[in-house]
matplotlib code that plots the C-alpha trace (Angstrom):
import matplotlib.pyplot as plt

x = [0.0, 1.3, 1.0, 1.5, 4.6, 3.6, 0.6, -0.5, -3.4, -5.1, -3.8, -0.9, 1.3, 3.8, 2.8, 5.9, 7.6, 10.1, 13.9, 14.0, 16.1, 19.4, 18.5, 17.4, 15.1, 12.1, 10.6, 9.7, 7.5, 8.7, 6.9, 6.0, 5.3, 4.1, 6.2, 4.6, 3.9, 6.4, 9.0, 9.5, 11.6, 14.4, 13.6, 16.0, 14.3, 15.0, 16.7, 14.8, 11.3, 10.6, 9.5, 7.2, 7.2, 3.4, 3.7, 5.6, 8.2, 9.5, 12.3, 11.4, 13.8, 15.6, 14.7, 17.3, 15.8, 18.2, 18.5, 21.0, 23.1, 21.0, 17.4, 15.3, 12.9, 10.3, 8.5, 5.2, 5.5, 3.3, 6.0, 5.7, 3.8, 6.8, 9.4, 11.7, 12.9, 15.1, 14.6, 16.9, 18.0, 17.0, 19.0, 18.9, 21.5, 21.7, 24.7, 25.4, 28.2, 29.7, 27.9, 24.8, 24.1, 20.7, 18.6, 16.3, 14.0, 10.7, 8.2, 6.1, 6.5, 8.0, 9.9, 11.2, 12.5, 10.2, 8.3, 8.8, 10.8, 13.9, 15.4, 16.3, 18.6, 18.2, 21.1, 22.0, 25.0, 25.9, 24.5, 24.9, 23.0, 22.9, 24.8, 24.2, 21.2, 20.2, 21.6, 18.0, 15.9, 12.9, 12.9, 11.6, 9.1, 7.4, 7.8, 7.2, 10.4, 13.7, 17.3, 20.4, 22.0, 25.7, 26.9, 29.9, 29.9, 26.1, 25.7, 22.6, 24.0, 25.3, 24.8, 27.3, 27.1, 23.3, 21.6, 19.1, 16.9, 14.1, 13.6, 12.8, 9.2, 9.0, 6.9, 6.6, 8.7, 11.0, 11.4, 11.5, 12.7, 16.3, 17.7, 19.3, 18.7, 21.4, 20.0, 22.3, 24.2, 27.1, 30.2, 29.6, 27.2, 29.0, 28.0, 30.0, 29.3, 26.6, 24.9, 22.3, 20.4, 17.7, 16.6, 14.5, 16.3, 19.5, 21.0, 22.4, 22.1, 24.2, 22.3, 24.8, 26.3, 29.5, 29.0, 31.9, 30.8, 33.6, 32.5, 29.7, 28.1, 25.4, 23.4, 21.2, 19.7, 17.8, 18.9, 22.2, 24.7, 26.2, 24.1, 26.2, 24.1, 23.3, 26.7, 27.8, 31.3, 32.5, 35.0, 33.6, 36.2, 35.3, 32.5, 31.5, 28.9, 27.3, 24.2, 24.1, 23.1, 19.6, 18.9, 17.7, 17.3, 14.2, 15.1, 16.8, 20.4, 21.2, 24.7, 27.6, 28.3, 25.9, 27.2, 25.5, 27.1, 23.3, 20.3, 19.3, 21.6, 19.0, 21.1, 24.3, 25.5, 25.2, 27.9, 29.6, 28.6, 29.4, 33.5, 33.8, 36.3, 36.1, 38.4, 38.5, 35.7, 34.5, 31.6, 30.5, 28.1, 27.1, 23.7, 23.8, 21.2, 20.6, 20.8, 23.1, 20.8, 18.9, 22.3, 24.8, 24.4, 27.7, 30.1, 31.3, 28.5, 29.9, 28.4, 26.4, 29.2, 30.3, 33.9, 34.8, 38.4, 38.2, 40.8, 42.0, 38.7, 37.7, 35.4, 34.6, 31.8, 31.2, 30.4, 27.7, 27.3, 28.9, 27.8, 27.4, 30.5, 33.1, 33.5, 31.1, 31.6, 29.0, 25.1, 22.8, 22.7, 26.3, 29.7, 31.1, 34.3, 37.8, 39.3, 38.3, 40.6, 39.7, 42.3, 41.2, 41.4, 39.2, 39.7, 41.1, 38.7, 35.4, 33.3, 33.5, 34.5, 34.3, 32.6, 33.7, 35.5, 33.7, 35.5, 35.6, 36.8, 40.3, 39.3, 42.6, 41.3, 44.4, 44.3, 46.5, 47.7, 46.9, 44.5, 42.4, 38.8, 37.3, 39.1, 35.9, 37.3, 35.5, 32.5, 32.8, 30.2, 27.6, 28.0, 28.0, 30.0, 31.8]
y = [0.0, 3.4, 5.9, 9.9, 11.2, 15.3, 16.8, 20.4, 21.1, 24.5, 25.7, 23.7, 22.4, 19.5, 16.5, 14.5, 13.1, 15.6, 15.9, 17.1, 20.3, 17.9, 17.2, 13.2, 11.9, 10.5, 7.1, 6.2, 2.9, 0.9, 0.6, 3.4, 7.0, 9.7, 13.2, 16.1, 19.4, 21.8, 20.8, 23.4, 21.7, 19.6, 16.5, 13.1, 10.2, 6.4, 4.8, 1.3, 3.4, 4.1, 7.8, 9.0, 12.7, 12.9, 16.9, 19.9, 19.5, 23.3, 22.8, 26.0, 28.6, 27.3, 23.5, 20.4, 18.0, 14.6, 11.7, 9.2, 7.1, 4.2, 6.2, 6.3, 9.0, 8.5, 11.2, 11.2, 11.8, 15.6, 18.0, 21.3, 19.6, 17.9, 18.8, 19.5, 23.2, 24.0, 27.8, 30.2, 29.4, 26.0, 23.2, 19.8, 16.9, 14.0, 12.0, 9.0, 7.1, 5.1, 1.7, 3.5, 7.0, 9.0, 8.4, 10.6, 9.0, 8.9, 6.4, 6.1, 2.5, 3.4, 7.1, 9.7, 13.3, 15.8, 13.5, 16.1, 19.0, 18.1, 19.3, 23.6, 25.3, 28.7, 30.6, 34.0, 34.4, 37.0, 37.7, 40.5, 43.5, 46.9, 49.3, 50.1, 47.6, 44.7, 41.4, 39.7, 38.0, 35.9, 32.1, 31.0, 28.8, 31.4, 35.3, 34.6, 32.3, 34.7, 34.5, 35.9, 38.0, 39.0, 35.7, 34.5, 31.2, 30.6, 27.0, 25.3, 21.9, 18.9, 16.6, 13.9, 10.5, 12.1, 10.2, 12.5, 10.8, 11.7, 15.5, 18.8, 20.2, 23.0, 25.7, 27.8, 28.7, 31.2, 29.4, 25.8, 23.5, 21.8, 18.7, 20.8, 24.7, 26.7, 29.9, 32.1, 29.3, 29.7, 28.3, 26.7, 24.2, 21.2, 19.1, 16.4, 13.4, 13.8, 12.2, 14.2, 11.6, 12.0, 15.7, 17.6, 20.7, 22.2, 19.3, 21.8, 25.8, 27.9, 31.1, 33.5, 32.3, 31.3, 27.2, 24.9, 21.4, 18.8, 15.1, 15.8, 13.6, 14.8, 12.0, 12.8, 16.4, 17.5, 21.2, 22.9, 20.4, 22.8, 26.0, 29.3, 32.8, 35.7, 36.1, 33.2, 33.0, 29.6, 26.4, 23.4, 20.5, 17.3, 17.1, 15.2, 15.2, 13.1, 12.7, 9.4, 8.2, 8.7, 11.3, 14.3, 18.0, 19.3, 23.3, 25.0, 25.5, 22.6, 23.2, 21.9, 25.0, 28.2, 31.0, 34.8, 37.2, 39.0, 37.3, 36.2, 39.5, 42.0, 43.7, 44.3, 47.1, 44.9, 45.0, 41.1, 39.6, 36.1, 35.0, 31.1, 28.4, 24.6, 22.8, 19.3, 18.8, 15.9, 17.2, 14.0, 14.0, 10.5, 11.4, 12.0, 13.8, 16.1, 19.4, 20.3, 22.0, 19.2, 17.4, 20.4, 23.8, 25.0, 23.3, 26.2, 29.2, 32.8, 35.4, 38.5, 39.6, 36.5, 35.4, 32.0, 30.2, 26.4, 24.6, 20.9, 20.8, 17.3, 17.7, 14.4, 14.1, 10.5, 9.6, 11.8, 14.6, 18.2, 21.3, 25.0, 26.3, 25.3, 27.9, 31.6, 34.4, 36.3, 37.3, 39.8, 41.1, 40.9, 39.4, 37.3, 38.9, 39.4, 38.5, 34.9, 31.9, 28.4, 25.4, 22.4, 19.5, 17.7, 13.6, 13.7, 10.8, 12.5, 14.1, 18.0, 18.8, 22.8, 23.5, 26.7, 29.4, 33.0, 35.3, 38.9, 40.3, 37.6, 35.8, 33.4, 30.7, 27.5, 24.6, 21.6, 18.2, 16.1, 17.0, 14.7, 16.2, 14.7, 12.0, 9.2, 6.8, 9.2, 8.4, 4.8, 4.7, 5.3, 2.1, 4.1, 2.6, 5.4]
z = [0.0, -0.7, 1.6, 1.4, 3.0, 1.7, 1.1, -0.2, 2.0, 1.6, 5.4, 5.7, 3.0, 5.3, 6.5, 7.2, 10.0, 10.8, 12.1, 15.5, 16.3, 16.7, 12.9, 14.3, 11.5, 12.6, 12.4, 8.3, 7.8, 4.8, 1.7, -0.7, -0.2, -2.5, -2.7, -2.7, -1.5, 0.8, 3.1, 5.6, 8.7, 8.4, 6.8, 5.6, 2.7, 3.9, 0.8, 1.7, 0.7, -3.2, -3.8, -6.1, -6.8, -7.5, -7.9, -7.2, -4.4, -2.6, -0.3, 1.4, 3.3, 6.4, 5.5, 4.4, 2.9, 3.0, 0.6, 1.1, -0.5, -2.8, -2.6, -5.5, -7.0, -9.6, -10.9, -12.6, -16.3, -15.4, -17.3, -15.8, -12.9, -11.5, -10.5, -6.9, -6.1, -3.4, -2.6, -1.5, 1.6, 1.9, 1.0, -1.1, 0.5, -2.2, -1.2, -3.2, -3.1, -7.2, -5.7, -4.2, -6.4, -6.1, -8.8, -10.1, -12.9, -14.4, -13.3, -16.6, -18.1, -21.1, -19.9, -22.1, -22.0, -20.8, -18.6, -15.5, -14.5, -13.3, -10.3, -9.5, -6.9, -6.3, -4.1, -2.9, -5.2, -7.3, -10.8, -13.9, -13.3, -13.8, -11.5, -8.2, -9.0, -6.5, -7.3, -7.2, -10.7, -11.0, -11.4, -15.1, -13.9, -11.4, -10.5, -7.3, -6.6, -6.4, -6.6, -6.2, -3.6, -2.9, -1.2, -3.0, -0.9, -0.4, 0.2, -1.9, -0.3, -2.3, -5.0, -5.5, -7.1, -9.0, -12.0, -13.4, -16.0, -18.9, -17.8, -19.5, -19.6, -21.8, -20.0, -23.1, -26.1, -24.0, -20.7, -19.8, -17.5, -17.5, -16.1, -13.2, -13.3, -11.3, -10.0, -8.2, -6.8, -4.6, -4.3, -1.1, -3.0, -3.5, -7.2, -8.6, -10.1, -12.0, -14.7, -17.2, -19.4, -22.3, -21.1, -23.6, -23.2, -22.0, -19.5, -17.4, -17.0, -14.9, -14.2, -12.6, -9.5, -8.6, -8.0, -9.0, -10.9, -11.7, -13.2, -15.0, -18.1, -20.4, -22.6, -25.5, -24.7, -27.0, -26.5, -24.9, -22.9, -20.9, -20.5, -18.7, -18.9, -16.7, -15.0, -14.1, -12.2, -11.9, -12.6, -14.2, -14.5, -16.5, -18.2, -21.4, -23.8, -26.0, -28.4, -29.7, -33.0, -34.0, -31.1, -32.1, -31.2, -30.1, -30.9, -33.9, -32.4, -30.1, -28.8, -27.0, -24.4, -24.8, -22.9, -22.3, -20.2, -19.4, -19.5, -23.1, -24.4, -22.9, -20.8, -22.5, -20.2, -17.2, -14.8, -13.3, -16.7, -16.9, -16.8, -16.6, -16.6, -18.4, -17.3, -19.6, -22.0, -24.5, -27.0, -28.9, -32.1, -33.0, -34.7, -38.2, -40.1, -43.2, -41.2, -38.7, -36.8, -35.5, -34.1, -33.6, -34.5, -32.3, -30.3, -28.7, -29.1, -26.9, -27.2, -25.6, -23.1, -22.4, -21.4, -21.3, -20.6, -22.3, -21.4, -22.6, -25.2, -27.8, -30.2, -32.0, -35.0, -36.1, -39.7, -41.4, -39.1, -38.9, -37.2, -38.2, -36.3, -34.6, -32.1, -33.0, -31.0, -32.6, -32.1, -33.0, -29.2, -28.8, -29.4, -27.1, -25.0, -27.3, -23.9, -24.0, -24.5, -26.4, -26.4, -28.5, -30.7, -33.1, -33.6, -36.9, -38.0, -37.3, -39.6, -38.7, -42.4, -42.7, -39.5, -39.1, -36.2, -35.8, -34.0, -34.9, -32.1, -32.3, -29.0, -28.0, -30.2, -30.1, -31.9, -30.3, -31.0, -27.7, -26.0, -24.3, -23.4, -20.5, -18.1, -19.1, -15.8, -13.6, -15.4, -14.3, -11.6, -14.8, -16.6, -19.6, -22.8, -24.0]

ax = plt.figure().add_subplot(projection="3d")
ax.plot(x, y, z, "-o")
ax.set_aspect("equal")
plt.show()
C-alpha cells in the first residue's frame, strides 16, 4: 500500500515526519510513499522506501531535505507539474556514493525526455546587473520564486554520485525547464558526479552564481549540454557530452556549451557579466542527419558579453554529421568577450569537415595536437559505454 509522505493542504502544505532540532530523523515505515507538496523543517528520505514525486516539491527557506546514498525518485511523467525546487536558503542533501548514487528518474513504463521538471537550486550568489542595481531576478518557472544576492559562498548543499533521467518540460517557447537549473548558486554548494540523461532541453544551466561542478556527463539532450548565462562566475572540471546516434534536437540551435554574459543578451551594459572556466571537455556528435541544426548547431557558441576560458577541449563528430560552427563568437545582441581563451582538438577521424570558427573580435582561439577532453574513468560509476 502506498501511503502519502507530503501533502498540499489548503492551510498547511507539510505532513511528514520531521527531524528534531538535533536534525534526528524521525521514524519512516517501509513501503511506498508519495512526494509532494512543501517541506519546511528539516527532513531526511529512507533509501529502503521508493518515492514518487506525484507533484511539485519546494524545499522551502531554512529547510534540508536529506536523501542518502541508494534512494530512489520517480517522478510522474506531469512535465511542468513535477518537479523539486530547493529555494533560497533552503538546501537539497543527495549523497550517493559510485555503488549506491541518487537516482532521479521517471516512473512512466516506457519514460522519455520531458516526462517532468527536473530538479532547481536557487542561491544567494551573485548575478549580472545593472549598477548600483540589487543582485536579485525571477525564477523561469514562477515570478514569485527569487534568486540571487551577494553571497559569494552561499551554500545550496550537495549533489554527488546524482543520475538524473528523462527530464525537461518546456513551459513555453522562452522558458522551460532543464535537467538541473542553477539559480544564483554559490560556491559553497558542492555538485559532482553527475549524470544528465535524455533531457529535452539544455542538461544543465548555470544562471549566474558562482558554484563549482567537476565530473559531470550529459546524454542525448535535446537542447544545450552545458548552458552558462546571466553572469555566471564559476569552474567546471570534466564534463563530457554526448548525443548518440539517432537522437535528435528538439530546438533550432542545439549546442555543446551556450554561454550569455546577461540574460538572453537583454542587458548588454550589465555589470559582473558572466567569466567562466572549463576545465576538460569531451563534445560528442554521433547522430547524423541532413541538417546540422537538428544534431549540432555550435560546439562552442559565446556570445552576448560572455567570457569563457576552455581549457583541454575534444570535439569528435562521427560519420555523417557536422555542425554550423566550430567555435562563434557572434550574435545579433552581442559578441562574445575578445578577452576569451579556447584550447582544443578535433579527432582527426570524425566528420567535422568545414565547420567553421567566428570570432571577430580575435578571442585566443588554439588549436593543439593532444588533448584529451574529458578524463571518461571518472564516469565509471555510470556504466556508460563510451
Amino acid at each position: 500500500m502506498k501511503t502519502k509522505l507530503f501533502s498540499i493542504l489548503a492551510a498547511s502544505a507539510l505532513a511528514f515526519t520531521a527531524c528534531s532540532d538535533e536534525n534526528t530523523p524521525g521514524p519512516i515505515e517501509k513501503g511506498e510513499k508519495d512526494l509532494i507538496g512543501n517541506i519546511e523543517a528539516n527532513t531526511t528520505l529512507d533509501a529502503n522506501i521508493e518515492y514518487t514525486m506525484t507533484g511539485t516539491v519546494l524545499v522551502k527557506s531554512g529547510a534540508t531535505l536529506t536523501i542518502p546514498a541508494g534512494t530512489t525518485i520517480k517522478a510522474t511523467a506531469g512535465g511542468t507539474n513535477v518537479y523539486l525546487l530547493v529555494e533560497k536558503g533552503g538546501k537539497l542533501i543527495a549523497d550517493g556514493t559510485a555503488d549506491k548514487p541518487v537516482i532521479f528518474t521517471s516512473a512512466a513504463s516506457a519514460p522519455k525526455a520531458g516526462d517532468w521538471g527536473g530538479i532547481l537550486l536557487n542561491g544567494n550568489a551573485p548575478l549580472s546587473r545593472a549598477e548600483g542595481a540589487k543582485s536579485d531576478a525571477a525564477t523561469e518557472i514562477s515570478t514569485n520564486i527569487r534568486f540571487g544576492g551577494d553571497d559569494v559562498a552561499d551554500n545550496s548543499g550537495k549533489l554527488n554520485f546524482v543520475r538524473i533521467e528523462y527530464t525537461g518540460a518546456r513551459i513555453n517557447n522562452d522558458a522551460e525547464h532543464n535537467g538541473l537549473t542553477l539559480n544564483g548558486v554559490g560556491n559553497g554548494t558542492v555538485l559532482s558526479n553527475i549524470v544528465l540523461t535524455h533531457g529535452d532541453d539544455d542538461a544543465i544551466e548555470f544562471f549566474g552564481g558562482t558554484v563549482n561542478a567537476s565530473n559531470i556527463l550529459v546524454i542525448n539532450c535535446t537542447d544545450d549540454m552545458f548552458d552558462f548565462s546571466q553572469g555566471y562566475r564559476g569552474t567546471v572540471k570534466n564534463v563530457y557530452g554526448i548525443r548518440e546516434a539517432g537522437y535528435t534536437a528538439v530546438t533550432a540551435d542545439p549546442r555543446g556549451i551556450e554561454a550569455d554574459g546577461n540574460l538572453d543578451g537583454k542587458t548588454p551594459t550589465d555589470i559582473n557579466q558572466s567569466d567562466f572556466t572549463v576545465d576538460g571537455i569531451t563534445i560528442v556528435n554521433n547522430a547524423p542527419g541532413k541538417d546540422a541544426n537538428l544534431t549540432m548547431h555550435d560546439v562552442f557558441k559565446i556570445r552576448r558579453g560572455a567570457k569563457a576560458t576552455i581549457k583541454n577541449a575534444f570535439a569528435k563528430f562521427g560519420a555523417g554529421t557536422t555542425a554550423v560552427d566550430l567555435i562563434d563568437f557572434t550574435d545579433d545582441r552581442g559578441a562574445g568577450d575578445a578577452a576569451s581563451t579556447i584550447e582544443y582538438t578535433i579527432d582527426p577521424a570524425n566528420g567535422l569537415g568545414d565547420a567553421k570558427i567566428k570570432n571577430p573580435g580575435n578571442a585566443k582561439i588554439e588549436k593543439k595536437d593532444g588533448l584529451k577532453g574529458a578524463d571518461v574513468s571518472a564516469f565509471s560509476w555510470t556504466g556508460y559505454k563510451f
